[in-house]
VOGU-678417 format. One record per residue (C-alpha): chain; x, y negated, z; residue in three letters; residue number from 1. Coordinates in pm, 1 decimal, m for minus. Each point is the difference from the previous one (the first is absolute). Example, Ala and Ser with C-alpha at 12.3 -4.5 7.8 and 13.67 -1.06 7.14 Angstrom:
<recs>
<rec kepa="A" X="1230.0" Y="450.0" Z="780.0" zaro="ALA" sevex="1"/>
<rec kepa="A" X="137.0" Y="m344.0" Z="m66.0" zaro="SER" sevex="2"/>
</recs>
This chain:
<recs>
<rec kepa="A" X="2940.1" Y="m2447.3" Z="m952.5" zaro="UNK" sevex="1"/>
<rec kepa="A" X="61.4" Y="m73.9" Z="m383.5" zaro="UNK" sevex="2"/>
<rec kepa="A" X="32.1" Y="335.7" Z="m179.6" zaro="UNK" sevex="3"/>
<rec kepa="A" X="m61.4" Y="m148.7" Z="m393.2" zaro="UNK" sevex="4"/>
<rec kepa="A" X="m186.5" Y="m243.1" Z="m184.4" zaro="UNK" sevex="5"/>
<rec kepa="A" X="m58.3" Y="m193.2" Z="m325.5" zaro="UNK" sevex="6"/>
<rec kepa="A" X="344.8" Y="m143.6" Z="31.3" zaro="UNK" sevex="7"/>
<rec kepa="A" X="194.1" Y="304.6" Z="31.6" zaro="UNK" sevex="8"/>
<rec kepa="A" X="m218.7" Y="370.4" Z="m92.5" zaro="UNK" sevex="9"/>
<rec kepa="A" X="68.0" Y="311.6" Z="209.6" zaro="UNK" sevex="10"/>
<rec kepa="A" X="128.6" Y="288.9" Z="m162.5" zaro="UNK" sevex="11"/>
<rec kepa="A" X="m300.1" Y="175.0" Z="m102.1" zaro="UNK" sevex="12"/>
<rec kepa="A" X="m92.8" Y="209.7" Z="209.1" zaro="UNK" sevex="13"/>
<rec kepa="A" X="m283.4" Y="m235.6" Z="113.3" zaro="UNK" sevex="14"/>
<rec kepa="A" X="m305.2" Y="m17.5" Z="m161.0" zaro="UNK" sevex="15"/>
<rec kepa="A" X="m55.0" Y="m343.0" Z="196.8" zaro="UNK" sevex="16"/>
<rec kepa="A" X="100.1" Y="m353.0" Z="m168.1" zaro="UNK" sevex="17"/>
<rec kepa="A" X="124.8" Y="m140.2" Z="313.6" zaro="UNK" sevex="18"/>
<rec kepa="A" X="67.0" Y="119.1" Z="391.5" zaro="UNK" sevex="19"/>
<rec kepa="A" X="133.9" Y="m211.7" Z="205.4" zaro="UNK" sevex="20"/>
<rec kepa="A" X="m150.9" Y="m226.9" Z="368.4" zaro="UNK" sevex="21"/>
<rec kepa="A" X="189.9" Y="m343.4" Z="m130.7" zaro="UNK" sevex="22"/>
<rec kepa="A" X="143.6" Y="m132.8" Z="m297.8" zaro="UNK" sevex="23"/>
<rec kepa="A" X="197.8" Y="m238.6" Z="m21.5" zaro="UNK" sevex="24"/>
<rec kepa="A" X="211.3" Y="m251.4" Z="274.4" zaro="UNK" sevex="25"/>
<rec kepa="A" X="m180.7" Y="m309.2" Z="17.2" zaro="UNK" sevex="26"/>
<rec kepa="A" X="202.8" Y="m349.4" Z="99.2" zaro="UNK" sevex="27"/>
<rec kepa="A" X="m99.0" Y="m389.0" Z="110.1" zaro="UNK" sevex="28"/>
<rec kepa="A" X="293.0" Y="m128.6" Z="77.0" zaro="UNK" sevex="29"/>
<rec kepa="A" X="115.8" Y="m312.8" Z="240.9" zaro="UNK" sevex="30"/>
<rec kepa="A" X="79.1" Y="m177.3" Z="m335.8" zaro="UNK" sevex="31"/>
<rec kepa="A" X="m323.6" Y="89.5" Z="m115.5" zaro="UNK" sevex="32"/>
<rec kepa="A" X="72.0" Y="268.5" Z="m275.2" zaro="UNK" sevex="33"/>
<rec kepa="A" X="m236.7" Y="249.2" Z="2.0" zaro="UNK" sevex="34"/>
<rec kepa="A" X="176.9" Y="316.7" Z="m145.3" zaro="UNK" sevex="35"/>
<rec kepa="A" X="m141.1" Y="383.0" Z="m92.9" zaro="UNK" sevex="36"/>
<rec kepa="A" X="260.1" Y="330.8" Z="m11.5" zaro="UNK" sevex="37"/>
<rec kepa="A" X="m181.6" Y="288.9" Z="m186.1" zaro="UNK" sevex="38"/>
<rec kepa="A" X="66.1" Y="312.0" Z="234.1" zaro="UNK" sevex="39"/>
<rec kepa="A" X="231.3" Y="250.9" Z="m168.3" zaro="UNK" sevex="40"/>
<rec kepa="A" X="68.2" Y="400.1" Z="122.8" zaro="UNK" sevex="41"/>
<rec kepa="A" X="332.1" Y="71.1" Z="m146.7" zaro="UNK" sevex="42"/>
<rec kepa="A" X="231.2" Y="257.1" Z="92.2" zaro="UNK" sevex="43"/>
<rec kepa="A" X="231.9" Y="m145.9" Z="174.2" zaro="UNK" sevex="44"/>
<rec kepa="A" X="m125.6" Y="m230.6" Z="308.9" zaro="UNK" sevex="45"/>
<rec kepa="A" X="m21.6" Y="m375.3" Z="m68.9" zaro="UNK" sevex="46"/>
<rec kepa="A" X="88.2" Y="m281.8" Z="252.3" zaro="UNK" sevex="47"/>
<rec kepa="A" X="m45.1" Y="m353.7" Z="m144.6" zaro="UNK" sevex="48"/>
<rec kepa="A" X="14.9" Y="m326.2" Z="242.8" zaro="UNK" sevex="49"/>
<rec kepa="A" X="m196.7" Y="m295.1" Z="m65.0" zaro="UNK" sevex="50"/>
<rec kepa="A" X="162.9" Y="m288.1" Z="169.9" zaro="UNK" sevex="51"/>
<rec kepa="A" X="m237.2" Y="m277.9" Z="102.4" zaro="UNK" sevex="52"/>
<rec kepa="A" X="m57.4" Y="m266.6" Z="303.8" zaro="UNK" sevex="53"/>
<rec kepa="A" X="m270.7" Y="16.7" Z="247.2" zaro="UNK" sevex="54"/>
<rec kepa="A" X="m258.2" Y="178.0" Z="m298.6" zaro="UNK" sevex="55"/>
<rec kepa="A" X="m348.1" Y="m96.6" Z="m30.3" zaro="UNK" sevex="56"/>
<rec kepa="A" X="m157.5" Y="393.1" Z="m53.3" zaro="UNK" sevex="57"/>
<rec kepa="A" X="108.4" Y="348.7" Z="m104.6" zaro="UNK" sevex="58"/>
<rec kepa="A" X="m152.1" Y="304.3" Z="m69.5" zaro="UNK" sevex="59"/>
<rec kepa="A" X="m8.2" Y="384.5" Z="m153.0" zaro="UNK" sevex="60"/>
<rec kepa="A" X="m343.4" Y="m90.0" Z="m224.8" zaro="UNK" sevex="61"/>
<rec kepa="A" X="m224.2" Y="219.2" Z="m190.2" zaro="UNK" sevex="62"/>
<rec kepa="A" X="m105.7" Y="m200.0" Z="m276.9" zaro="UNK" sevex="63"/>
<rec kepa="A" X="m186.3" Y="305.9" Z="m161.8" zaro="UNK" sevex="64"/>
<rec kepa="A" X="m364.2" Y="m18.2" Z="95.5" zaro="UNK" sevex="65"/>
<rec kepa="A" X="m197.4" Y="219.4" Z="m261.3" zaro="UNK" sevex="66"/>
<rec kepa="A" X="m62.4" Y="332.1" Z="43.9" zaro="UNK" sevex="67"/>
<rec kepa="A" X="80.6" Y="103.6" Z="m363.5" zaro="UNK" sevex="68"/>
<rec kepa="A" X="396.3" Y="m96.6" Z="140.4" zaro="UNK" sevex="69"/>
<rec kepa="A" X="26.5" Y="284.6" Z="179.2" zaro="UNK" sevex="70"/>
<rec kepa="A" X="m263.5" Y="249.2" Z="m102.8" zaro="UNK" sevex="71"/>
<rec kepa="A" X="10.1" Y="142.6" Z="358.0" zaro="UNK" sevex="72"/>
<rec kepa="A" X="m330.4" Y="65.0" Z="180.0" zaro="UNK" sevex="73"/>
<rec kepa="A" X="211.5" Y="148.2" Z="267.8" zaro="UNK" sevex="74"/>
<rec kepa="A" X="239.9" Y="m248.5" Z="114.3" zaro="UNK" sevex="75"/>
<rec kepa="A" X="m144.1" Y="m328.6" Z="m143.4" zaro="UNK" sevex="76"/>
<rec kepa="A" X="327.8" Y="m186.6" Z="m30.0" zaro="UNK" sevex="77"/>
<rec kepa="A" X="m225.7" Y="m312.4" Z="m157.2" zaro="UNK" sevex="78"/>
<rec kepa="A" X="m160.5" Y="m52.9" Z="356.2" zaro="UNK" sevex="79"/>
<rec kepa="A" X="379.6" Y="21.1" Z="179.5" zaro="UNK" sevex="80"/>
<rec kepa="A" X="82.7" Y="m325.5" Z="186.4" zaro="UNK" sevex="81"/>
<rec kepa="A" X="273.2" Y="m235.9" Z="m86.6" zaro="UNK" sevex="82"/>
<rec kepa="A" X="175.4" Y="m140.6" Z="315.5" zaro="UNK" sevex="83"/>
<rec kepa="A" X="79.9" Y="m374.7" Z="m44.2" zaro="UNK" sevex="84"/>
<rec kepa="A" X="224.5" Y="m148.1" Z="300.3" zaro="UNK" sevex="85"/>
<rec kepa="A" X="m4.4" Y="m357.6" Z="115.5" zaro="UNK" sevex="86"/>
<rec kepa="A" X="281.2" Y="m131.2" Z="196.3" zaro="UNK" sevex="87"/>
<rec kepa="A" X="m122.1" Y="m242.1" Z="272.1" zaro="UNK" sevex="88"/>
<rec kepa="A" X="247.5" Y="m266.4" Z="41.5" zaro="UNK" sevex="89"/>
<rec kepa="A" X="360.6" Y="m96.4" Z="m132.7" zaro="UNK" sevex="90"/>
<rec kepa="A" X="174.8" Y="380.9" Z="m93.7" zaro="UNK" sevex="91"/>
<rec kepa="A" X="301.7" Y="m187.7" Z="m89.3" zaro="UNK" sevex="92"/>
<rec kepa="A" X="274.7" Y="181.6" Z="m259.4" zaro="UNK" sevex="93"/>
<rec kepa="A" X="m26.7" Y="335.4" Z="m58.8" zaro="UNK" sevex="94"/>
<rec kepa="A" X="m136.2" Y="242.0" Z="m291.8" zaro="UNK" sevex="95"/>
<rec kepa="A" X="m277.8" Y="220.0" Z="m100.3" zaro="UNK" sevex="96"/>
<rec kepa="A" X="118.0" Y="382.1" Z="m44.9" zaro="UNK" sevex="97"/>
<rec kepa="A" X="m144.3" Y="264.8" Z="m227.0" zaro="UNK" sevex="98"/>
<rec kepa="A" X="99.3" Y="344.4" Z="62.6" zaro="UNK" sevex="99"/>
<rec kepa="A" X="m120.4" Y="293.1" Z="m288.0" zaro="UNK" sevex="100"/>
<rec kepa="A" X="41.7" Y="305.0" Z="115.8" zaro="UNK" sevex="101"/>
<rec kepa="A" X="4.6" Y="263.0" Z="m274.0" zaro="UNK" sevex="102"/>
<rec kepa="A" X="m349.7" Y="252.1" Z="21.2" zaro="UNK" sevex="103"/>
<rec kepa="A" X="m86.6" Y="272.1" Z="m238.1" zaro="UNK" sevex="104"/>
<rec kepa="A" X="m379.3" Y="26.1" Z="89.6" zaro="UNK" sevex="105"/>
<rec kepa="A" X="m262.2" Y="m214.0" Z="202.6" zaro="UNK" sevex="106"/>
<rec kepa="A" X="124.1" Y="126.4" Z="376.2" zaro="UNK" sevex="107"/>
<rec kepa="A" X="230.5" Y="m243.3" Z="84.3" zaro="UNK" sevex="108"/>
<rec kepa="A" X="m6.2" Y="m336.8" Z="86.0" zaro="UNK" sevex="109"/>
<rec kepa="A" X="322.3" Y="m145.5" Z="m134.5" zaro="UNK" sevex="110"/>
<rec kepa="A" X="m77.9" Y="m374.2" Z="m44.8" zaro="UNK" sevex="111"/>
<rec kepa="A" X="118.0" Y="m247.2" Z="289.7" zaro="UNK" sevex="112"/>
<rec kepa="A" X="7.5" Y="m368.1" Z="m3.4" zaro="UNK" sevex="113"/>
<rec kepa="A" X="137.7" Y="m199.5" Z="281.1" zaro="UNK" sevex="114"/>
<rec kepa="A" X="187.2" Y="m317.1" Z="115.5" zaro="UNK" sevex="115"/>
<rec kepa="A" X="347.6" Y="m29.9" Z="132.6" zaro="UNK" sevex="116"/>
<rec kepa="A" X="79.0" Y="m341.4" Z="145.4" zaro="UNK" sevex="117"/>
<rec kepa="A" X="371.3" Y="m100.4" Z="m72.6" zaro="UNK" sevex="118"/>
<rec kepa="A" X="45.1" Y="m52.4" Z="337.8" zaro="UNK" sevex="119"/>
<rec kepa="A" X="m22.3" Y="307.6" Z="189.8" zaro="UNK" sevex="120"/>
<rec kepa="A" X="m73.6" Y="m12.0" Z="345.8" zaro="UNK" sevex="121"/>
<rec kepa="A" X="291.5" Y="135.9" Z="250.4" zaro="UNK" sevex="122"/>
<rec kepa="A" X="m54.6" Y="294.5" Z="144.4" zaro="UNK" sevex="123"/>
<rec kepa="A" X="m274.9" Y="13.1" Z="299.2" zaro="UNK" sevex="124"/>
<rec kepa="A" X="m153.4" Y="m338.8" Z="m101.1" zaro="UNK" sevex="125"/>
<rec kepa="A" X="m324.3" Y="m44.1" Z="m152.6" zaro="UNK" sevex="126"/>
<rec kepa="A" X="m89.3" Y="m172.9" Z="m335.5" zaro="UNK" sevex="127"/>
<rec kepa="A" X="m312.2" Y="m144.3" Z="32.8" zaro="UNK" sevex="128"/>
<rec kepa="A" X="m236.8" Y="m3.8" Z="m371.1" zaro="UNK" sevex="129"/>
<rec kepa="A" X="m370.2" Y="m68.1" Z="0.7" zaro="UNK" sevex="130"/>
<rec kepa="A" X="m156.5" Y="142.1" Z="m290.6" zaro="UNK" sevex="131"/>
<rec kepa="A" X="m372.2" Y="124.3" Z="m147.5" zaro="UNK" sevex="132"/>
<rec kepa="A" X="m59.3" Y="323.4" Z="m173.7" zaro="UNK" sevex="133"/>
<rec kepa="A" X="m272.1" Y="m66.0" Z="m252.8" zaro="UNK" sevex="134"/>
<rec kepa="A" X="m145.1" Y="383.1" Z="m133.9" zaro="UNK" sevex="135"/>
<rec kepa="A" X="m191.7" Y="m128.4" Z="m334.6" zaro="UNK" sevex="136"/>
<rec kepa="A" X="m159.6" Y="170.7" Z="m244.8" zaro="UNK" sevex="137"/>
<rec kepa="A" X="m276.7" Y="m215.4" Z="m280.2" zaro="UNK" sevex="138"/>
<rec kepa="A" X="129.8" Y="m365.4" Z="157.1" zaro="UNK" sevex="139"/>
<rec kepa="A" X="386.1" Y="67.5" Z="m46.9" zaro="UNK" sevex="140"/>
<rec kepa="A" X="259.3" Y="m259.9" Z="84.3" zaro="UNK" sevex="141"/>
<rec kepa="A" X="94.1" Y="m114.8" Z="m326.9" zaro="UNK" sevex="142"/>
<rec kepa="A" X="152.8" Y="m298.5" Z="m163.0" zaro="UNK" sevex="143"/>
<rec kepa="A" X="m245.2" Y="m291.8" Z="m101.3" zaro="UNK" sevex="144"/>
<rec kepa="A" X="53.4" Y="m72.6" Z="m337.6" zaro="UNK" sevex="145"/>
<rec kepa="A" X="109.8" Y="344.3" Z="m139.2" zaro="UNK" sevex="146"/>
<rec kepa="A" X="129.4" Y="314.9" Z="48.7" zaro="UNK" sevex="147"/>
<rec kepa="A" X="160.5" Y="370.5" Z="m121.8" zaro="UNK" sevex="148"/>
<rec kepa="A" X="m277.3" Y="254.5" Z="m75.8" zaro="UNK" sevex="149"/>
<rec kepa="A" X="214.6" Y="264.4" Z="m122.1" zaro="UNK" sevex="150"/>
<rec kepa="A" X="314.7" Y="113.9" Z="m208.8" zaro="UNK" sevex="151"/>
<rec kepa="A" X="42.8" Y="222.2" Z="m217.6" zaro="UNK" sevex="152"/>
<rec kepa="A" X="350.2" Y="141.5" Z="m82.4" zaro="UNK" sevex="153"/>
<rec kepa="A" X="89.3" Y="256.0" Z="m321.1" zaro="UNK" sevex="154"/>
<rec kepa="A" X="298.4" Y="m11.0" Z="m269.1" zaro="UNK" sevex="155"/>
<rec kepa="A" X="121.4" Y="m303.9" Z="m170.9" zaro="UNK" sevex="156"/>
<rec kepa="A" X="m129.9" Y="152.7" Z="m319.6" zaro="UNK" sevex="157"/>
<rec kepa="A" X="268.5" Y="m209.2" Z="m325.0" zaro="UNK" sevex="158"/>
<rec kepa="A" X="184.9" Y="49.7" Z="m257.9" zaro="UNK" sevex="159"/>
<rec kepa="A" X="334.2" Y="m125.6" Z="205.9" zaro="UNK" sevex="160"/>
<rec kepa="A" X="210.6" Y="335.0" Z="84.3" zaro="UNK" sevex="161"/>
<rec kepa="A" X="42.6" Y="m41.0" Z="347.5" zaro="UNK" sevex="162"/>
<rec kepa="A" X="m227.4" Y="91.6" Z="234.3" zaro="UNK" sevex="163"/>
<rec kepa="A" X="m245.6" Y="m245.2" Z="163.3" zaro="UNK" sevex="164"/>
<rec kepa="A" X="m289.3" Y="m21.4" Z="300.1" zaro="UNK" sevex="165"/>
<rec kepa="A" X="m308.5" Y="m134.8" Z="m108.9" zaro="UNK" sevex="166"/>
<rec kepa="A" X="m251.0" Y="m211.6" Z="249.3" zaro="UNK" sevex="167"/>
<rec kepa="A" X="m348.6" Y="m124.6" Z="8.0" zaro="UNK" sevex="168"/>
<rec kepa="A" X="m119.6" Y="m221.7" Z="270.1" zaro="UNK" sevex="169"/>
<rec kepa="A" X="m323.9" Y="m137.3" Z="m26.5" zaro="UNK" sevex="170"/>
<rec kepa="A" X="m62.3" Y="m285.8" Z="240.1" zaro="UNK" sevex="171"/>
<rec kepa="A" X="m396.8" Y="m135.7" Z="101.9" zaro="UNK" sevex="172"/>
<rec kepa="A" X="m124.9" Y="m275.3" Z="185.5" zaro="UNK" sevex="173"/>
<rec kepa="A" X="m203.3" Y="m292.9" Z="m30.2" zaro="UNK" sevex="174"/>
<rec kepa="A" X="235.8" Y="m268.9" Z="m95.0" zaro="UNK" sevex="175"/>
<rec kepa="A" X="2.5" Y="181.1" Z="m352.2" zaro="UNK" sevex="176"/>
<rec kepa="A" X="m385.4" Y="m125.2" Z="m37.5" zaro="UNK" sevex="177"/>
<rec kepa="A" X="156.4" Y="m344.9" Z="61.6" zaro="UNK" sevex="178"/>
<rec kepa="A" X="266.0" Y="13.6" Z="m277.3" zaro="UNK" sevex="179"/>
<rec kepa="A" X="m77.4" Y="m150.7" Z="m322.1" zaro="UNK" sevex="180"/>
<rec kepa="A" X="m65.2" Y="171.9" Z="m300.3" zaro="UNK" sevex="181"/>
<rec kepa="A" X="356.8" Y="m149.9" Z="m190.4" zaro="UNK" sevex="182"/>
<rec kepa="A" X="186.0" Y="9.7" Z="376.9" zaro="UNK" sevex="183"/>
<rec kepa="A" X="345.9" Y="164.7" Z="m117.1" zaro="UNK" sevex="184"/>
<rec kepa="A" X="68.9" Y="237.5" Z="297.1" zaro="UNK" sevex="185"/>
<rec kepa="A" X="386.7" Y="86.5" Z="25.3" zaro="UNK" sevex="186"/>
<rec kepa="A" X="149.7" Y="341.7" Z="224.5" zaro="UNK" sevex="187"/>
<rec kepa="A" X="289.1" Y="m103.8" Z="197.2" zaro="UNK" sevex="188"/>
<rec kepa="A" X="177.2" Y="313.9" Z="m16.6" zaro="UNK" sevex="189"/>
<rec kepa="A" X="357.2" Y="67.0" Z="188.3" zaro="UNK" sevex="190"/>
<rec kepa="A" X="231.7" Y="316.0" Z="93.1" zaro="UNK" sevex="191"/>
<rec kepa="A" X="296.3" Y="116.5" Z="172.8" zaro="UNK" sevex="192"/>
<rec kepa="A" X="305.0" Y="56.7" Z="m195.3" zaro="UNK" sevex="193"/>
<rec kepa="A" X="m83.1" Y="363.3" Z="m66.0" zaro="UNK" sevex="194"/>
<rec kepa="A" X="m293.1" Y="m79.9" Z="m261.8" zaro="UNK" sevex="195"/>
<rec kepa="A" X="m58.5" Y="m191.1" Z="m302.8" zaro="UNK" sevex="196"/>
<rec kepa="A" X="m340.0" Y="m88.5" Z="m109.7" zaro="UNK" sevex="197"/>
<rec kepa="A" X="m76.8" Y="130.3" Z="m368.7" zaro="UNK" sevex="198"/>
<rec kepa="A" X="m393.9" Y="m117.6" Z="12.2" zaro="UNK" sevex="199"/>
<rec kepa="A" X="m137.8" Y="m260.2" Z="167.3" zaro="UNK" sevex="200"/>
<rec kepa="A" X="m359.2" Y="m133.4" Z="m80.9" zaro="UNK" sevex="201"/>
<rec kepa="A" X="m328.1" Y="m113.4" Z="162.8" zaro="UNK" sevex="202"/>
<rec kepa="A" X="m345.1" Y="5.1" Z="m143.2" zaro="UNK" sevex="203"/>
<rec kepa="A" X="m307.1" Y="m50.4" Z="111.1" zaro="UNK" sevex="204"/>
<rec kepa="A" X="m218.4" Y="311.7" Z="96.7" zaro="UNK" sevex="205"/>
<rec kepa="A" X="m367.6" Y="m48.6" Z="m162.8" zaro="UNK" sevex="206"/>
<rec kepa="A" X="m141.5" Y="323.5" Z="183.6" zaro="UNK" sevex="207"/>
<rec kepa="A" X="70.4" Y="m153.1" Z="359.3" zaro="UNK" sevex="208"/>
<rec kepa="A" X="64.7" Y="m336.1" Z="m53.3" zaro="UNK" sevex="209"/>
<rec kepa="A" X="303.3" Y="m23.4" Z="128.8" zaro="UNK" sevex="210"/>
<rec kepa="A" X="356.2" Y="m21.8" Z="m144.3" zaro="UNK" sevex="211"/>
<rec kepa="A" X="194.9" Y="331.2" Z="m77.9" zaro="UNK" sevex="212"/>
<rec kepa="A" X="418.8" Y="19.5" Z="m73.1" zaro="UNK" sevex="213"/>
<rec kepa="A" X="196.0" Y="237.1" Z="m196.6" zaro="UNK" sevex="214"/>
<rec kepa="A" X="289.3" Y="72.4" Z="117.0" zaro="UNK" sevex="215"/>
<rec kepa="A" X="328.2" Y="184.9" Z="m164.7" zaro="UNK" sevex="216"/>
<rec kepa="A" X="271.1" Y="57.2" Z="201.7" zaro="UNK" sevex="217"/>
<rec kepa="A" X="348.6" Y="147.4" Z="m25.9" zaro="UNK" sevex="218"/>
<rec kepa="A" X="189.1" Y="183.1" Z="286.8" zaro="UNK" sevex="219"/>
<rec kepa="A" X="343.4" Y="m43.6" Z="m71.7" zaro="UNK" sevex="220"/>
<rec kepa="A" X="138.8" Y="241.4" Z="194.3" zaro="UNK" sevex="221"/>
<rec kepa="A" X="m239.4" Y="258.8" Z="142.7" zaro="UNK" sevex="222"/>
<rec kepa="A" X="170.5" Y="85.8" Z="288.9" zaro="UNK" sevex="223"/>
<rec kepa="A" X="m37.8" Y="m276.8" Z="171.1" zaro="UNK" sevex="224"/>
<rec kepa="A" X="m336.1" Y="m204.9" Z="112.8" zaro="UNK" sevex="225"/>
<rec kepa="A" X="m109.1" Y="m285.8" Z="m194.8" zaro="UNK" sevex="226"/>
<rec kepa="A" X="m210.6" Y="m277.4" Z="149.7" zaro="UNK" sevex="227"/>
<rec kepa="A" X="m279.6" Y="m212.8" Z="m223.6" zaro="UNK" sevex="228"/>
<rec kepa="A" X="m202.2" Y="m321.8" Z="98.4" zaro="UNK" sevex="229"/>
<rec kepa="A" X="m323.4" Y="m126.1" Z="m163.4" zaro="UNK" sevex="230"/>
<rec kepa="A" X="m240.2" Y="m251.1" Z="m84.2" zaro="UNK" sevex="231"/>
<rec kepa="A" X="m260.9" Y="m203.7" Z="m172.6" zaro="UNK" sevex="232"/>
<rec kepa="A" X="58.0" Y="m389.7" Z="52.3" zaro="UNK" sevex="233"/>
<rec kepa="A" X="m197.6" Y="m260.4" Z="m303.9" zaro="UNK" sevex="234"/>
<rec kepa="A" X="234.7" Y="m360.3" Z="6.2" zaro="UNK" sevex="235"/>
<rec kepa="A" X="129.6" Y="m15.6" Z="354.0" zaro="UNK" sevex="236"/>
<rec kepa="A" X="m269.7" Y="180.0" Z="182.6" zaro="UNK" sevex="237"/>
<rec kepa="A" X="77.7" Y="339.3" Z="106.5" zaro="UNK" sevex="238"/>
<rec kepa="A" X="m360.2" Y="212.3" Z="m70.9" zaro="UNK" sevex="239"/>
<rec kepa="A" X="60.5" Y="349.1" Z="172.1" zaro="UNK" sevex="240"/>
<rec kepa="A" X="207.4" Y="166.6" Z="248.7" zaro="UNK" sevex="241"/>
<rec kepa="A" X="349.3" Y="175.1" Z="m30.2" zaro="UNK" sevex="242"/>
<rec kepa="A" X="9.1" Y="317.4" Z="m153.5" zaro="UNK" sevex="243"/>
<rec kepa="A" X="277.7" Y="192.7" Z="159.9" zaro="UNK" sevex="244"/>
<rec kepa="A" X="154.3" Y="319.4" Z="m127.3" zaro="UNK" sevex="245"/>
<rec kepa="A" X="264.1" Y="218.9" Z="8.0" zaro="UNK" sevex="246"/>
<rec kepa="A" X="140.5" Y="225.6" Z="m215.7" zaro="UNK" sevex="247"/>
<rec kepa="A" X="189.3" Y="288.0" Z="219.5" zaro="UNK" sevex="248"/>
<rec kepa="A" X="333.4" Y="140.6" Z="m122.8" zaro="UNK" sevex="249"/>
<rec kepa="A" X="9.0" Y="401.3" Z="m128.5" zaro="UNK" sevex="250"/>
</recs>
């Protein structure tokens, strides 16, 4: 269930700062790219495919773990599982698919991740996967070196005319202890043809440690989605996942 969160508020009527069971989509790849999709609850339901080859892992993770998240002494979202899966064997072609189902309250469970092999078996035959559930909660599946511990999304506040989508993703991990002081860390930043990226710089976050990047981003046309890709690499070495985003059309 993902109701709201830091990256997108409810509407208010909450006194909570967040309600939702997971987060965020969480991705190792068969190439190797580990990659994170914030959760979203728009009003209109979201499908988005993630096309891959025999994958590593995937999960629906809480990455929340404090109790001043939530608030809630009732429900206790920041002791909610994540569900990490782990494909036994060769999967072979196929894709990772993330359904949001619009919710107006905390009911309904309207996230769903799954895989759908390309090659679908014919009718009455078996397919035959070997896979492990992992239900984590303190030692999370994550990615070695660094990952996404939250983002934050509000208006591309300038004094350009047209209107604009601000981000903040702050990324933590150790390999930021390992980075030199003068290390010159870059954001590899790409879209779809539907945006255009206003705002694009990376700083280092002195609170956490870690690395944060400011994002400004322009829809250009609102009625249809717009996709975004992320991250922090210093020289040739890529330092954090793939952010992964998507900006749904009115």
């Amino acid at each position: 269930m993902y109701w709201f969160s830091e990256t997108r508020k409810g509407d208010g009527v909450d006194w909570r700062p967040e309600v939702h069971d997971s987060d965020g989509l969480a991705m190792w790849t068969g190439t190797g790219e580990h990659l994170w999709r914030p959760l979203n609850n728009h009003k209109t339901l979201q499908v988005s495919a993630f096309l891959d080859q025999s994958p590593r892992g995937f999960g629906l993770m809480q990455r929340k773990r404090k109790f001043e998240d939530f608030l809630d002494l009732e429900a206790r979202y920041e002791l909610r599982p994540s569900a990490w899966v782990e494909p036994k064997g060769q999967w072979g072609k196929g894709r990772v698919e993330l359904i949001q189902i619009p919710t107006p309250d905390e009911t309904n469970d309207n996230i769903v991740a799954f895989w759908v092999p390309d090659a679908l078996p014919a009718p009455k035959r078996p397919l035959d996967v070997e896979y492990t559930v992992r239900w984590q909660r303190e030692k999370e599946t994550k990615p070695p070196l660094a990952w996404i511990a939250q983002t934050r999304r509000g208006h591309g506040y300038s004094k350009d005319p047209d209107p604009s989508v601000g981000f903040v993703v702050d990324f933590e991990g150790p390999v930021f202890a390992k980075l030199p002081a003068d290390a010159t860390v870059e954001s590899v930043v790409t879209t779809d043809p539907n945006a255009e990226i206003v705002e694009n710089h990376p700083y280092r976050n002195e609170v956490t440690g870690g690395y944060r990047l400011r994002l400004r981003v322009k829809q250009l046309d609102d009625k249809k989605p717009a996709e975004l890709r992320a991250f922090l690499r210093a020289g040739e070495t890529t330092l954090t996942p793939t952010w992964s985003y998507i900006l749904p059309g009115e």
